[in-house]
N, C-alpha and C positions, 0 to 999 in steps of 0.2 A: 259093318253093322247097318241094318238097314233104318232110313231115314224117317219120321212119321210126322207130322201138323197136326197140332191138336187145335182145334176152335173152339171157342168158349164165348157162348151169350153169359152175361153177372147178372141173374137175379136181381130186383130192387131190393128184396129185404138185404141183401151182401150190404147194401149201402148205408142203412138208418144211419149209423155212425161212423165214421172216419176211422178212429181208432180201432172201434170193432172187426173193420173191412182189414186191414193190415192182422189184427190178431188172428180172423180167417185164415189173410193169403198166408200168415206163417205157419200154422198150423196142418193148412193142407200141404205146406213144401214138406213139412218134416213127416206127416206121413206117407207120401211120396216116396222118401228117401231110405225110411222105412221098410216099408212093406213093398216097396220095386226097385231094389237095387242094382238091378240090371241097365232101368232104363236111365241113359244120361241127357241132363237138359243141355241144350247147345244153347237156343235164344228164347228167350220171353218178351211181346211186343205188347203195348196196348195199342188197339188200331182206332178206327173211326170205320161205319158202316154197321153192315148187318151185325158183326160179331166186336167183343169187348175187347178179345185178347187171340195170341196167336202163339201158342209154343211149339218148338221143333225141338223135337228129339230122336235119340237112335236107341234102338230095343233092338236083342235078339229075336223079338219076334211078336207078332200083332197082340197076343195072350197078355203082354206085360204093358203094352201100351195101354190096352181095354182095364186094365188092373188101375193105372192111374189117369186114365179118362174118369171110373167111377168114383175115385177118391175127389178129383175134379168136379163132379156132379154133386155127390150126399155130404160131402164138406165145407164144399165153395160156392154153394147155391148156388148154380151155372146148369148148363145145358153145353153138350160137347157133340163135336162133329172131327171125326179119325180120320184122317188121310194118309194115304200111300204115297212119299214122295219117289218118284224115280229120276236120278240127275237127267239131266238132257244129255247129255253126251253118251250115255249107257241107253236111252232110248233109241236114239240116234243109230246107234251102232246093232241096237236087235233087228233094225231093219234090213241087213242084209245079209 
């Protein structure tokens, strides 16, 4: 299944409250899980730099990823950036 990185800038308003921010991130997971049960999460990061957060997941295909990138965006107060990961080694290998 193919691999996809989701980036996430967090809104300030996600923040006013500590508690509030956690009762978000859970609610955007359960509808995630929800309504894209296809896509599976592998890892969730908080990073440092331009973006907040960093999940990687595998979906049958771009349609399901776009599906919980937007639950990401109008649930999570965030802003999302989709990536196409391709392993290296499978890159590697289209080369010849």
């Amino acid at each position: 299944m193919p691999t996809y990185i989701i980036l996430s800038r967090i809104g300030p308003q996600a923040f006013a409250d500590p508690n509030g921010f956690k009762k978000i991130a859970q609610d955007v997971s359960e509808q995630i899980r929800r309504d894209c049960p296809n896509v599976r999460w592998q890892k969730s990061y908080l990073v440092t730099g331009r973006f907040d957060a960093v999940d990687i997941v595998e979906a049958p295909d771009l349609a399901s990823v776009e599906r919980a990138a937007l639950i990401i965006r109008g649930r999570g107060h965030a802003t999302t950036e989709t990536l196409v990961a391709t392993p290296w080694d499978d890159f590697i290998a289209s080369l010849s």
